[in-house]
N, C-alpha and C positions, 0 to 999 in steps of 0.2 A: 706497501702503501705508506705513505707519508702519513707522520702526526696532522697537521694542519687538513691533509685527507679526510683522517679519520676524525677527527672534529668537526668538520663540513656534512658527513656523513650521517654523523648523532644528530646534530645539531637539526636538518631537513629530514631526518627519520622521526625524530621527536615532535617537531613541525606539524608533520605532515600526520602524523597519530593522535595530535589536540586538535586537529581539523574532523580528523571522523571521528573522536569522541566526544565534540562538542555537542550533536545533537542529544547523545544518550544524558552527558553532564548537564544540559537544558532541561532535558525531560523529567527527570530522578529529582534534580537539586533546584532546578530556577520555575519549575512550574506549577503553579497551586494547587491544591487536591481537588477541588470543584471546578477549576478548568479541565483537568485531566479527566474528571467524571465524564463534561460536557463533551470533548475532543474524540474519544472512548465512545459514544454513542452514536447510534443510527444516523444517517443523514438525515432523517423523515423530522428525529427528536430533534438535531441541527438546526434546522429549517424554520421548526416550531417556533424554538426557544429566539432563533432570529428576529422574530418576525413579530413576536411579543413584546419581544426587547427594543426595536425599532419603534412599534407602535406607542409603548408608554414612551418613549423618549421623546416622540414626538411631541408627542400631552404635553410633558415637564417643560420642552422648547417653548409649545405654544400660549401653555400656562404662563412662564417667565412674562413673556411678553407681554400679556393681558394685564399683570400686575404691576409692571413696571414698560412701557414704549420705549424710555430709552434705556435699556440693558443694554450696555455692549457685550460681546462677544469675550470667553472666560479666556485662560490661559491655556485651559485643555481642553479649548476646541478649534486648534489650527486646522483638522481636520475640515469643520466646516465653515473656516475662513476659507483656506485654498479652495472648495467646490466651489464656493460664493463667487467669487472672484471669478473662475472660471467661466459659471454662469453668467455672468454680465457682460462678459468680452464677447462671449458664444451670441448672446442678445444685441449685442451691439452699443451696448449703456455703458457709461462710465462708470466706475465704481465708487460710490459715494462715500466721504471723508469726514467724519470717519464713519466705519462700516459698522450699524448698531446690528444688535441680532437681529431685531425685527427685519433690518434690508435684508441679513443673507436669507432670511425664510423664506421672502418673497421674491427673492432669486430665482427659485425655484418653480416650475409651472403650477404646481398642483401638491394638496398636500400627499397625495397618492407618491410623486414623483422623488418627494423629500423623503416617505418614508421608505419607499426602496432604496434609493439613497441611506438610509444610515443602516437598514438590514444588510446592505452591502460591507459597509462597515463591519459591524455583528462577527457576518459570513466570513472576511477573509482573515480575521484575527482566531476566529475557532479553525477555519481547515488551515489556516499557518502551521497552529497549534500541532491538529491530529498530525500532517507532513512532519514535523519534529517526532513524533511516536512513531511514524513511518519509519525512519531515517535513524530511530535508537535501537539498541539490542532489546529484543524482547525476552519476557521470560514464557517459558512454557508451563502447559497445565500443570504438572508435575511441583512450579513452584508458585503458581497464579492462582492455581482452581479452574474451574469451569469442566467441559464437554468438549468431550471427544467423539467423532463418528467417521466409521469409515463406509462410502456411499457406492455402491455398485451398479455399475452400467450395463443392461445387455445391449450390449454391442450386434449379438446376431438378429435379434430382435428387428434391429437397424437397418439391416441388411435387408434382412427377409423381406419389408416392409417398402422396400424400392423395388423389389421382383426383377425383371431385366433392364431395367435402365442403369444396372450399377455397371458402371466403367471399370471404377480403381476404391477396390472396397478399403485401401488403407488410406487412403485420401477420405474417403465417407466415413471412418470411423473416427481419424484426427478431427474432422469438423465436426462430428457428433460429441465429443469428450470438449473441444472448445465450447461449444452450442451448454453443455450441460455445467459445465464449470460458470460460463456466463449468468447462464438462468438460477442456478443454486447466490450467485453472490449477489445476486438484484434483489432475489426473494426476502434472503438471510437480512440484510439489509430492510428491506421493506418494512420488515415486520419486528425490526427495532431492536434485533441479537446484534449487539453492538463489538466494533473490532473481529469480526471472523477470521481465520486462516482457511484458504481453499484454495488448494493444490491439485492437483493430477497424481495420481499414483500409482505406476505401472502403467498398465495398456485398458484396464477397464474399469479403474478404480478412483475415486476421489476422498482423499483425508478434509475432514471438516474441523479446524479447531474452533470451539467458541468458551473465551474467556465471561470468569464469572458463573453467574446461575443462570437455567434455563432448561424449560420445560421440557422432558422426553418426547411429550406428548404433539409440543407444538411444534418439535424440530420435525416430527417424522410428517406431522399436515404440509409443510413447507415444502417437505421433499418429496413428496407422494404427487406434488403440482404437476401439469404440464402447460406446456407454451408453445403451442402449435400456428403458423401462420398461413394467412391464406388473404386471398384480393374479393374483397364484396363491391357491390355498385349501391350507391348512395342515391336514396331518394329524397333528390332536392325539395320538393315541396312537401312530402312529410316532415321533411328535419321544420321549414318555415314553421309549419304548422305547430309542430310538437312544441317549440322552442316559442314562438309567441304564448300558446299556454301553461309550458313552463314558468315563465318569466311575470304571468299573474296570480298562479296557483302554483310555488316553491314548495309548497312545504305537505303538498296534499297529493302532488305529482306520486311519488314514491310510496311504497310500505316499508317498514320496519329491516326486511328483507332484502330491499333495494331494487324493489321489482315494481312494474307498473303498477300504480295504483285501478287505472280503466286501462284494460287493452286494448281498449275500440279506440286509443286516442291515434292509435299508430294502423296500418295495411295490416292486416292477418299472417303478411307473407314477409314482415320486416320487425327489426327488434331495433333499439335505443343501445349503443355506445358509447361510453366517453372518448372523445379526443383528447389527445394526449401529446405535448412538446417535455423537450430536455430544457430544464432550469439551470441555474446557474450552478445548485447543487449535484450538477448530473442525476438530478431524478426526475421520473415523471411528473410533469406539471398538466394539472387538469386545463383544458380550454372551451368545452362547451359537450353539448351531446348532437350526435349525429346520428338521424335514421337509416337505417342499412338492409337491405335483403337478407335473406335466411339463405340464399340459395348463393354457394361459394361458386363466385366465376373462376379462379383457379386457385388451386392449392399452391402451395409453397414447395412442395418436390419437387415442382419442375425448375425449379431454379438451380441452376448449374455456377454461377460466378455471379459477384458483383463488387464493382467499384466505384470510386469516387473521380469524377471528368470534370469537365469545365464544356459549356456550349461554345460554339464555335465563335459564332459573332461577337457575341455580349460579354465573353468568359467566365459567366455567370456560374458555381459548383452546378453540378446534376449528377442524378443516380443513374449509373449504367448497367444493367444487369441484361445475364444472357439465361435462355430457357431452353429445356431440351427438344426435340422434335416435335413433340404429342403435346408440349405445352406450348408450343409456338403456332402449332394449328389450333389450339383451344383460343388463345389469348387475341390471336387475328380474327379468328371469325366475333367472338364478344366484341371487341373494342370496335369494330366494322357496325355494329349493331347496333351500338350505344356513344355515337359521335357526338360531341357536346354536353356529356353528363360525365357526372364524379366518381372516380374510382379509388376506393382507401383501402390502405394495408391495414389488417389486421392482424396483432400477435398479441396472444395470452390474454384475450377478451379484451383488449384496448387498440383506440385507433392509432397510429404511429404516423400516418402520411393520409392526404385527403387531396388528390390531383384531379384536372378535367382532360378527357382524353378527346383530344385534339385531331385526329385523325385515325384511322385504323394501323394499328401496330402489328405488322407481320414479319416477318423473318428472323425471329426468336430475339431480337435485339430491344433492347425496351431501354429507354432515359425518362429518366421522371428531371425535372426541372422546378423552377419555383421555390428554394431550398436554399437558406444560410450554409456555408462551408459545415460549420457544427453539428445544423439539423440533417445535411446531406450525409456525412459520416455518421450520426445514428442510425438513421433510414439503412444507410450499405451496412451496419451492424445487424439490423433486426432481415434484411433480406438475408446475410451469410450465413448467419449462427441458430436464429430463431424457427425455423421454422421444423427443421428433426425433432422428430417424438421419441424421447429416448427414455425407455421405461428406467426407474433408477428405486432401488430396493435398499434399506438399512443393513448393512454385513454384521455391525458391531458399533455396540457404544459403550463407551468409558465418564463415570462420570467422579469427578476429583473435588472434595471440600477446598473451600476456600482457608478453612484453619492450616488443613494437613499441607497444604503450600506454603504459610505463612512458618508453617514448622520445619519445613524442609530449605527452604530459605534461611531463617537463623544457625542452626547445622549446618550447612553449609558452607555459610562465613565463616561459621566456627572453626569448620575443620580447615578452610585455605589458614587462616588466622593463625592458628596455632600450630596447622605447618610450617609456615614460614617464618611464623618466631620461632621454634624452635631450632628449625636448619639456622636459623642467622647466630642465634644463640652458641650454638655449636659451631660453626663458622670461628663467629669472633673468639669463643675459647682457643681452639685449635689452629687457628691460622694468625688470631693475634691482628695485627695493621693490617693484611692481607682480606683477615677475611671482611674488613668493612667493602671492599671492591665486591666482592660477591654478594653481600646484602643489596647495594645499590644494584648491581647486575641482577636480582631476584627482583627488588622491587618495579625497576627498569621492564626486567618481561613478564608481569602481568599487568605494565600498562602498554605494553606494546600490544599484547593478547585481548584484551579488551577492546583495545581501538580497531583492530583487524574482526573482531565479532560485530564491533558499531559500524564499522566499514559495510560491510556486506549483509546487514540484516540481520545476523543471524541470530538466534531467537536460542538462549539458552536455560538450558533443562540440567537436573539432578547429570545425567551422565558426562552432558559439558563440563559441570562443576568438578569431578572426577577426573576427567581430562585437564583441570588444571590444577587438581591437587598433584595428580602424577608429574608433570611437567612441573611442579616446584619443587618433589624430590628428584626428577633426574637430570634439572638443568642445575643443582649444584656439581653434579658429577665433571663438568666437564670443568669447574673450577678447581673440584679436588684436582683432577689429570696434570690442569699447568700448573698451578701450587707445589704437587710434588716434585713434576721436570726443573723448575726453579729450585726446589730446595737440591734435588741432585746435582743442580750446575755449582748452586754456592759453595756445596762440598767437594768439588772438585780446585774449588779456591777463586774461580772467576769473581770480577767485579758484578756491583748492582746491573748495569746497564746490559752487560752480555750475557748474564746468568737470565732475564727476562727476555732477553732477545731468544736466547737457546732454548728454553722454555717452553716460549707459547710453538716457536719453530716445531720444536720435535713433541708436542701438544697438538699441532693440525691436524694430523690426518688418523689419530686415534681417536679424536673427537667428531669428526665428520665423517669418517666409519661407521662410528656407532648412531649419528643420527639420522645418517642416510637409511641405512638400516630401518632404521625407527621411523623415518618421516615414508617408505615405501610400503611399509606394514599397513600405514596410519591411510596412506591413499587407497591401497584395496580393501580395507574395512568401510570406508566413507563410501568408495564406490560401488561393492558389491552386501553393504549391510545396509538395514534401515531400522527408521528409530533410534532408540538408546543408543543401539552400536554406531548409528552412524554420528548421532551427537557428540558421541565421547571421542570416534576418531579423529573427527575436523576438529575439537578442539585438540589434541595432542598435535597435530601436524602441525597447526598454528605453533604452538605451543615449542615446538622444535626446531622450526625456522627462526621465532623470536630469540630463544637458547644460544645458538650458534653465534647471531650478531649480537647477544649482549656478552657472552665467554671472550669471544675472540674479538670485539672492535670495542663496544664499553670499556673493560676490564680493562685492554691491552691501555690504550688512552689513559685510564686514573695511576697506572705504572708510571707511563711512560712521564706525566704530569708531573708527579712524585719523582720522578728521575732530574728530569732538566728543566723546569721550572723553580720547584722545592730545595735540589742541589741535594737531595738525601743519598747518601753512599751505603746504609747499614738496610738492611730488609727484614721487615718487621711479620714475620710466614712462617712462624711454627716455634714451638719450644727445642732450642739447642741453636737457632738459626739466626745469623746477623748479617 
């Protein structure tokens, strides 16, 4: 390979490693500790703190205005110039000159309208935020703190509980572990365990991480839940009923409990549920209460598929779900019955979807319509995943102080730190000019190592760290191998240029020996270990491919630089060596 090559080479390898390390460099160095608090938290707390924030801001806007009419518009609020603006074009108004604040306010339809408007705002600046902590390398409990739990599925349970209607029980147990990993991270979530990790582990197992502190007590209420779905019929004129006196008696309606306050307000034979859409936050957003039968027109086992269609006509999204035999004669003869009245999906005691059934639905094919693309793909969420009952049992919990990470962390530095000074230190003694090429080439691969963990997410723990101390002691190795080969060519009397040439030459394939070697070791430890072991392999593998291209294309480059750029003829690589 050409110099000019291998300068192109660095040059877009290094590139391309400030690109996937820029989100972790953002997150560690450009993001403030109370944003990162904020970003770090529940969506539920998200949402809160949005919606807070939005509300007074609104105040201080409307305030401004009451004290002063002609305030114009600050320097840091182009934000709500440009809506402003928009809104007036949207309206059909010219936009008046100049635009004071009070015009943009009244831009706006309603102060309802302005204050979701700037919770918007809020909102996409904090989950900007958390997608940056997405997108950086994490640390693990080991140097964060927090809980660990590993969560167990019975699977046979699963099984059993279909009796003969199961087809293809590996097919029912991958949606059963999908179903339970879903419902685990809505929960975790809900209830304000902020930042989870929730994986699948094996065939009937889920690892839980949660950074921080938190309750043993309240992880295991979380996961002891279930979330079972099934179709009730809505009784439209209890709901009128319920909800006119709702809507005079708020605060009298309920107990403490969240139960009816008079049961006689509802049928003997019907309970009160919340209806529930996806927010912007992707969370449940409350929309009213709905009267429902006690009595499940069908369960949710009979649901075999479902996806997301478009009507024929209109192209308008619709749910398309199919049902198995026994649920396709259940689901016909009801819907036959109940022509003209409302049918809502139920899961995990919240309503998801509230349809009128239009006609009797027979031949197991069912479209629900009426539905945003968004709202139609949650609905095919809660029909695929939600409705298995999948009993799920605590295995094992681990729980980690937040100091003894904070401790494991410093040690940690410490030991890359004063490995690498020391190898450099020994380097420059013994290789003299030589050995600065090899410092650079260390420094070089643990930011290459680095950017390949931010790359890919990967979430580094005590045995990662290990994994890069090793790979700082053995990726000098391969600059000892060509240091030597060069000092054996000079004493053969060859010039600079062919003594580096013969060097790294007869340096190749001792060095890619031993790291092939090393990097196939690293892949079945990664593959066939987990945990620690598998932490510590992926980083050594990283660790060895990074090795190789900074030995043999960095190093070879700051030579060859030194050769016919610099015009140096003497070689500055060992005592006795010129």
């Amino acid at each position: 390979m050409s110099k000019r090559g291998r300068l192109v080479i660095i040059i877009a390898v290094l590139a391309v490693c400030f690109a996937f390390l820029w989100p972790s460099i953002s997150w560690y160095a450009r993001t403030p500790k109370e944003d990162k608090v904020l970003a770090l938290s529940s969506l539920e707390n998200i949402k809160d703190y949005s919606s807070f924030q939005a509300n007074e801001a609104v105040k201080s806007l409307l305030e401004e205005v009451r004290q002063n009419p002609e305030a114009r518009l600050a320097a840091d609020q182009d934000w709500l110039l440009k809506q402003a603006k928009k809104n007036f074009k949207l309206s059909g108004e010219a936009v008046p000159s100049p635009l004071l604040l009070k015009d943009a306010l009244n831009s706006f339809g309603s102060k309802a309208e302005l204050a979701s408007f700037v919770e918007g705002i809020f909102r996409k600046k904090i989950l900007k935020t958390k997608d940056r902590y997405k997108n950086s390398v994490k640390l693990g409990l080991d140097l964060s703190g927090g809980m660990s739990v590993i969560v167990k599925a019975d699977l046979d349970a699963v099984i059993a509980n279909q009796g003969d209607s199961v087809f293809d029980a590996d097919t029912l147990k991958a949606e059963a572990m999908a179903q339970a990993v879903e419902t685990l991270s809505g929960r975790i979530d809900r209830f304000g365990l902020s930042s989870p990790t929730i994986r699948q582990q094996g065939e009937d197992r889920i690892y839980i991480e949660l950074p921080g502190s938190a309750e043993a007590d309240q992880v295991n209420s979380i996961i002891q839940g279930r979330g079972i779905l099934n179709f009730r019929l809505v009784d439209t004129g209890a709901t009128e009923s319920f909800n006119s006196y709702y809507y005079n008696n708020p605060e009298s309606t309920f107990d403490s409990r969240g139960r009816l306050a008079d049961p006689q307000l509802i049928p003997e034979d019907c309970e009160v549920m919340g209806f529930y859409t996806t927010d912007a936050y992707g969370l449940d957003q409350f929309e009213g209460y709905l009267v429902v039968k006690k009595e499940v027109a069908l369960d949710g086992k009979h649901i075999k598929s479902a996806e997301v269609g478009s009507e024929d006509l209109t192209g308008k999204p619709q749910v398309n779900f199919t049902l198995d035999a026994e649920g396709a004669e259940i689901f016909g003869k009801f819907t036959g019955e109940h022509v003209g009245e409302n049918l809502c999906i139920v899961s995990d005691n919240k309503i998801k979807s509230n349809a009128r059934i239009q006609t009797a639905i027979t031949g197991g094919q069912v479209a629900l319509t009426g539905f945003s693309l968004q709202e139609a793909q949650n609905i095919r969420k809660v029909l695929q995943t939600a409705w298995l009952d999948v009993p799920l049992t605590v295995e094992s919990q681990q729980v980690i102080g937040a100091s003894l990470g904070e401790q494991a962390i410093r040690q940690g530095l410490l030991a890359i730190a004063v490995g690498l000074v020391s190898i450099m230190v020994f380097m420059l003694i013994w290789y003299h000019g030589a050995g600065v090429n090899a410092c650079v080439a260390q420094i070089l691969n643990l930011y290459i190592m680095f950017s390949i963990l931010s790359a890919f997410n990967l979430t580094v723990t005590l045995p990662t760290v290990a994994g890069m101390i090793l790979t700082i002691g053995m990726a000098v190795d391969a600059n000892v191998i060509i240091f030597e080969r060069i000092k054996e060519e000079r004493r053969l009397g060859k010039d600079r240029a062919s003594s580096i040439s013969a060097g790294f030459d007869n340096a190749f394939w001792s060095i890619m020996d031993s790291n092939i070697t090393t990097f196939i070791a690293a892949m079945f430890m990664s593959q066939l270990g987990t945990g620690a072991v598998q932490g510590f392999a992926v980083s050594l593998a990283i660790g060895v491919v990074s090795t190789v291209f900074t030995a043999l294309v960095v190093s070879r480059l700051m030579f060859d630089f030194q050769t016919e750029v610099v015009k140096k003829k003497a070689i500055s690589i060992g005592w006795g060596i010129k």
